[in-house]
N, C-alpha and C positions, 0 to 999 in steps of 0.2 A: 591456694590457701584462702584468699578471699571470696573465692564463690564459693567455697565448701562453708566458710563463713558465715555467708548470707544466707545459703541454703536454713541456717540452723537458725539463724533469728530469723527468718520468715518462712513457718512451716505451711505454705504454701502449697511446697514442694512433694507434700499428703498426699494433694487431691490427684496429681498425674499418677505415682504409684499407685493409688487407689483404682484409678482407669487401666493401668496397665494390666495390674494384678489380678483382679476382677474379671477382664473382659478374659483373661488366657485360660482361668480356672473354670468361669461361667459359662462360656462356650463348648468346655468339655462334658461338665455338668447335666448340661443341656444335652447333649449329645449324646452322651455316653447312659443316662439314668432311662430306662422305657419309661414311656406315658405312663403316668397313672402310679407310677414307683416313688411319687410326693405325697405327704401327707394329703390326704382329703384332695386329691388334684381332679379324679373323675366328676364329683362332683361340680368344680372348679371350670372346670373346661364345657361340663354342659351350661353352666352361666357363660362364659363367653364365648361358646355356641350358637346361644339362643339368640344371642344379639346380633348375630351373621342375619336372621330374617327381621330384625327389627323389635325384639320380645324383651323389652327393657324391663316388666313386669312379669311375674311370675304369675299363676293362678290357680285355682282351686279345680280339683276335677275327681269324679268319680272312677273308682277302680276297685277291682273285685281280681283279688288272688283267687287260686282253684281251691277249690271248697270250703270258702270264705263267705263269709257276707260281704257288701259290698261297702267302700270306704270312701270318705273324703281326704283326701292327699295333696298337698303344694308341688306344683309340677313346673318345667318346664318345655317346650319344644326343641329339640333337636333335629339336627339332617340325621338321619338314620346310620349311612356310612361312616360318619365324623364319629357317635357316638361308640359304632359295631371297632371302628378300627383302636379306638383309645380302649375298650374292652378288652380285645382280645392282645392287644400292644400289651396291657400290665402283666399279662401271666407270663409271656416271652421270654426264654435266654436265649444265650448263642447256643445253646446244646440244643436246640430243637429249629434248624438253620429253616426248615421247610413249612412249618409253624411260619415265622417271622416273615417270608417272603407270600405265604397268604394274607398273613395281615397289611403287608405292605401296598398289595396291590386289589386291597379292598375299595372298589369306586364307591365318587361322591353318590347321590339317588336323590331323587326327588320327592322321594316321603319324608316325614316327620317323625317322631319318635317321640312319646312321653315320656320325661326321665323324671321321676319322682325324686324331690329333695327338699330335705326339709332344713338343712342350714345356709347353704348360701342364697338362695332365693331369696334373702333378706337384704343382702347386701347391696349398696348400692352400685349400677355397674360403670360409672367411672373409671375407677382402676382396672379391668377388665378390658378395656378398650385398645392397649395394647398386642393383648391374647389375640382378639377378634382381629383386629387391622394385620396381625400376621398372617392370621389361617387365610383371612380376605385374598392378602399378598400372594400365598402360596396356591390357592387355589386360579388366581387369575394369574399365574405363572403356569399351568397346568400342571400343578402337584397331585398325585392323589389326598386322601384324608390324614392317613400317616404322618407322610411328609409336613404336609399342611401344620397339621401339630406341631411339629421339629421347628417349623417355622414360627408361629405363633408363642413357643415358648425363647427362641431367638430375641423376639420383640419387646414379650416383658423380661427381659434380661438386659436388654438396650435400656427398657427403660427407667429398670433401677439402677445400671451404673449412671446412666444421664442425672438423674434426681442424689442418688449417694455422692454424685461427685458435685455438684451442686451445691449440694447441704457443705462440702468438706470446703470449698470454696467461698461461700457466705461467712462461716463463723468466724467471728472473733477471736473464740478461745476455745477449747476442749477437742480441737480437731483429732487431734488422737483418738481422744475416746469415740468420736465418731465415725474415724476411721476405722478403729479395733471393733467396734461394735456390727460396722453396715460388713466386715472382712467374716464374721463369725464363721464357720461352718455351715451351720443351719441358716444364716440370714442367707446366703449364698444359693445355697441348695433350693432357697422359699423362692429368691430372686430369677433362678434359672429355671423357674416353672410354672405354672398358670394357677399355682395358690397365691392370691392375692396379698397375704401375709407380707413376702415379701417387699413388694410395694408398698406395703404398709409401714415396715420398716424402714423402710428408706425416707417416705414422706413425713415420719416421725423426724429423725433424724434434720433432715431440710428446717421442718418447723424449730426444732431447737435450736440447727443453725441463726435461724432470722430472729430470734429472741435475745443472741447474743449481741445484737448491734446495737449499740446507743443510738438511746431516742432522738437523742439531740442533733447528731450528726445526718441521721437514717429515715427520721419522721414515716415517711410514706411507704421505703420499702419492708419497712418491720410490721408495719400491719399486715403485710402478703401473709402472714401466719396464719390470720384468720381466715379465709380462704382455703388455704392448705389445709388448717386443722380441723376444718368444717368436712371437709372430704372423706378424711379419718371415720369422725366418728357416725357419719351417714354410714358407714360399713359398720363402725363398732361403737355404739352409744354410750356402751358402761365407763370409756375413757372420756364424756362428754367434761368430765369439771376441768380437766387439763386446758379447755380453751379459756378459762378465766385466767392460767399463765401469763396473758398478753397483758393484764394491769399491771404488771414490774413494770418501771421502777411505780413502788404504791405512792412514793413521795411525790412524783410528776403532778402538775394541775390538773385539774378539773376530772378527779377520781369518776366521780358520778356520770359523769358523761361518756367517759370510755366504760365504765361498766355498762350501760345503756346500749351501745354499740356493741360490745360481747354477745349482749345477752341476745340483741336482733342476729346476729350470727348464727345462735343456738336455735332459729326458730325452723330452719330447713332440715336440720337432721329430725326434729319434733315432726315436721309434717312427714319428713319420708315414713318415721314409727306409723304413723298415723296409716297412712298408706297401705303400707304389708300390713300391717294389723288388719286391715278393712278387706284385703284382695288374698294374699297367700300366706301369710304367718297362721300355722298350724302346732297345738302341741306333735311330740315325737310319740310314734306311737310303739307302746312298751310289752302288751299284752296284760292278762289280768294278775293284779300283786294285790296283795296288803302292804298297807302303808307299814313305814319304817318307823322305831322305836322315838323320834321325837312329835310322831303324831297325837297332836292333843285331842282326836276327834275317835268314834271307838276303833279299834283294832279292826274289826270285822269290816271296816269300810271298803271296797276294791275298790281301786284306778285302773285301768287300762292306758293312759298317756300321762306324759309330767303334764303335772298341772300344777301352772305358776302363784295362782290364786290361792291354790291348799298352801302353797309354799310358802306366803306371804302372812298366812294365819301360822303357822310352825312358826316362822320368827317370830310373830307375835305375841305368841304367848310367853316368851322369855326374849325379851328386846335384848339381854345377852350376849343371844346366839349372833349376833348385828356383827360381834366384833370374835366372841370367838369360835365358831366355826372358818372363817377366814386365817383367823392366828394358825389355830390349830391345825388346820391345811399345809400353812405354811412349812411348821414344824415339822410336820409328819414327813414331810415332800421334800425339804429343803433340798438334797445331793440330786432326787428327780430332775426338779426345776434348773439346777445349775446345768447339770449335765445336758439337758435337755435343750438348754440356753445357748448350750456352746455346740451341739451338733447330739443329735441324735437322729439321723437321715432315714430316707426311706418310710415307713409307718410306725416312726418311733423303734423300729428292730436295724439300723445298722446304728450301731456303735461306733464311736473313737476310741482309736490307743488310749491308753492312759497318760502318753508321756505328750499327746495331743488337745488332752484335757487338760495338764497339766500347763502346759505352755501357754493355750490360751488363757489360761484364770491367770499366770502369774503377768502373759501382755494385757488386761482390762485393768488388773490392780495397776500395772505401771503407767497407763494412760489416765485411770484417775488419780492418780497421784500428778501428770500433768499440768494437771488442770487446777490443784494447788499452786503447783508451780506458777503459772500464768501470770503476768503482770495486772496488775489491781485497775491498773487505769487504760486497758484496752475495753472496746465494745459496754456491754452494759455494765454498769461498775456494782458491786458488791456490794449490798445491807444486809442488816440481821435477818430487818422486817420481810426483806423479801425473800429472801432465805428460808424463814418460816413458813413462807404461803407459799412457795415451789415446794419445798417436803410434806405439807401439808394436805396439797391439794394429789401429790403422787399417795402419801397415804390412805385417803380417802377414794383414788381411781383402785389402786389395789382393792381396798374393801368391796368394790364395787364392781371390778372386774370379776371378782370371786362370789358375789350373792348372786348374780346375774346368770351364773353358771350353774349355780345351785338352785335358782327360782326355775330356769329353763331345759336344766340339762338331767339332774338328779331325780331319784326316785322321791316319793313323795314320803315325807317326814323321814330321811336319811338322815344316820349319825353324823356324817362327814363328808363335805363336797371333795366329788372329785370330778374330771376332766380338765382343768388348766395345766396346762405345758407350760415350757419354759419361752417359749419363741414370746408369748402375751406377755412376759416380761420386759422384753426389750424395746418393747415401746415407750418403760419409762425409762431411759439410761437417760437421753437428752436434756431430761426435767433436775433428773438428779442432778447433772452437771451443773446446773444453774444455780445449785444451791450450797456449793460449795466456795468455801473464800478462796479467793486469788492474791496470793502470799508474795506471789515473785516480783524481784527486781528488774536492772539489767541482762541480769543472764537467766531472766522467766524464760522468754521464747527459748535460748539452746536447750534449756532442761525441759521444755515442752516439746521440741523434738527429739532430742536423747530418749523420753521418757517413751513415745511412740514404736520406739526401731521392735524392741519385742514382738510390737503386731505388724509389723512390716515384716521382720523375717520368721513367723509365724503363718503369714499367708504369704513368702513367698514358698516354704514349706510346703502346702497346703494344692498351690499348685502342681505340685507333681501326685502328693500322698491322697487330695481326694479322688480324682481322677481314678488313681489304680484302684483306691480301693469299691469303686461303683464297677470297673470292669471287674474286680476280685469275685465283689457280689453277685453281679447276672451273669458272668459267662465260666467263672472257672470255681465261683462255690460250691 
């Protein structure tokens, strides 16, 4: 009765569940999903590919489709067999056994490969590092390419529960919610494959960890945020205001001086921009259009690629659009984004149950509720003022995650951004948490574990029901 006790005023006892849970589902994950059957993963895997020879930078190169003119395109290099075997891996079931055992025994080669891409050759490849050091692993095990794969996504799967359990183990308060959040479906699915997302969410995660520990006690390791948070948005700029988070508490001394130090923080993700902009950031190319009904320029204009510059004049002509084209996305999308939040696997076409859906929205609500619960006077203590500038500055990263997509991704002078998913969301849950009051007393911590067990036996759910259903998918759909 006393250790079950303890267990519950010190939810501690998260982060091994988290390890357990995780590793048993993600490994199968891993295993069970072919290459390539993650969102945006091919892509993915030629970024940490290309770092297998050294190709930290992406580049520009000339390419000429058949009876085309000839194009400028952002590339990277590839091993040819790494690139042939993740290829022909995504179209793969078990129903085509002789298929699967060609591609398996697809050799490495000593050519290169240009793989044309135009999104992630932006990113920066830190978080990719783990992709590489597996394929590395499995090839100087004498894997073929395949395998190598299997391997490689092994690795970033080690290295998000290492980082998610990490973060569950740093925070002060909200572990729940950081628990529910890194357990999601889809954070799982991103975790257990060579889309960096995943990592991404985990390192979110970690960051919001360290912002809950009081300055007073913590001094030095609460600044590791910045460091972390700087890695973030080297991959995703438009979340850069979130690193101004780290001025909580705003009442602490010498305001000016820690912003000073933020803001030197913020100058390495600025030169990476600078970088791609200079060497491989290309618009996408779209073929020839008329511009969309909010172009203020004439109708008869063509575009052939977004162009971020037209895009930036369309907002400007009704500064407006700044705030609602973003709203109104939201609205429109709202059930997309959730769903999408909590699992939509595969290239957005495998679905969850509903009663899967379900379960998860009602363990997030009861982990934020938590985080109410929490005692007032653990880790970083609670203000209005800063309570304001954590919703504040998440408000403002949503606006900005969303025009980013629209200056880069949308046709030019389109009614309505689209392309944000729901996974770009989960980035802010950490933020949120922080801006929420911590109400609880004595019995904060039990009801901050009580409040948790939802997403505990939701993912331990999860461990049998997603597995089946990725073999449902490729071998017996």
């Amino acid at each position: 009765m006393h250790l079950r006790s303890k267990l519950f005023r010190d939810t501690q006892w998260l982060s091994l569940i988290f390890l357990i849970l995780t590793l048993a589902t993600g490994l199968r994950l891993a295993l069970l999903t072919p290459i390539g059957q993650v969102a945006d993963e091919p892509a993915h895997i030629a970024r940490a590919g290309a770092l297998l020879h050294g190709e930290w930078l992406g580049h520009r190169v000339a390419f000429q489709p058949p009876g085309k003119p000839v194009m400028i395109v952002p590339a990277t290099r590839v091993n040819f067999g790494l690139l042939n075997a993740s290829i022909h891996e995504m179209g793969a079931t078990c129903a085509d056994p002789a298929s699967a055992a060609k591609t398996a025994l697809q050799p490495w080669t000593k050519a290169q490969i240009i793989d044309i891409d135009y999104n992630t050759i932006q990113y920066f490849p830190a978080l990719y590092l783990p992709g590489t050091l597996g394929i590395a692993l499995g090839r100087a095990l004498g894997q073929r390419p395949l395998a190598a794969l299997f391997t490689g996504r092994m690795a970033m799967l080690a290295a998000y529960i290492l980082v998610g359990t990490l973060a569950i183990v740093i925070a002060r308060f909200g572990r729940g919610l950081l628990f529910a959040t890194l357990s999601l479906p889809e954070a799982l699915s991103l975790g257990a494959s060579f889309n960096q997302d995943g990592l991404l969410i985990a390192m979110t995660a970690l960051a919001g960890g360290l912002l809950t520990l009081d300055p007073a006690r913590h001094p030095r390791l609460r600044w590791l945020f910045l460091p972390v948070f700087t890695l973030i948005i080297c991959s995703k700029p438009p979340y850069g205001l979130l690193l101004f988070a780290a001025l909580a508490p705003l009442a602490a001394p010498k305001p000016w001086r820690r912003g000073l130090t933020i803001a030197l923080w913020a100058i390495l993700p600025l030169i990476w921009v600078v970088v791609m902009a200079r060497v491989s950031l290309m618009p996408y190319l779209l073929g020839p259009y008329h511009p969309g009904p909010l172009w203020p320029g004439l109708p008869s204009t063509i575009f052939t690629t977004t162009d971020p510059l037209a895009q930036v004049r369309v907002l400007l002509a009704d500064p407006l659009r700044l705030i609602t084209l973003p709203v109104g996305f939201l609205i429109a999308n709202f059930e997309f984004l959730v769903t999408s939040g909590i699992g939509r696997l595969g290239w957005l076409s495998i679905g969850l149950a509903p009663w899967d859906y379900a379960g998860w929205g009602i363990a997030l609500g009861a982990a934020a509720l938590g985080v109410l619960a929490a005692r007032g006077d653990v880790g970083l203590r609670w203000t209005g003022r800063d309570a304001a500038m954590f919703g504040a500055l998440v408000v403002a990263s949503v606006l900005a995650v969303e025009l980013a997509i629209y200056l880069s991704w949308d046709r030019v002078g389109s009614a309505a951004i689209s392309g944000p998913q729901g996974r770009y969301y989960l980035l802010f849950l950490p933020f949120l948490m922080l801006a929420v009051p911590r109400l609880g007393g004595r019995s904060g911590p039990a009801l901050e574990g009580l409040s948790a067990m939802p997403a505990v036996v939701m993912a331990a759910i999860d461990m049998v029901y997603l597995p089946g259903l990725m073999l449902h998918r490729f071998c017996l759909g």
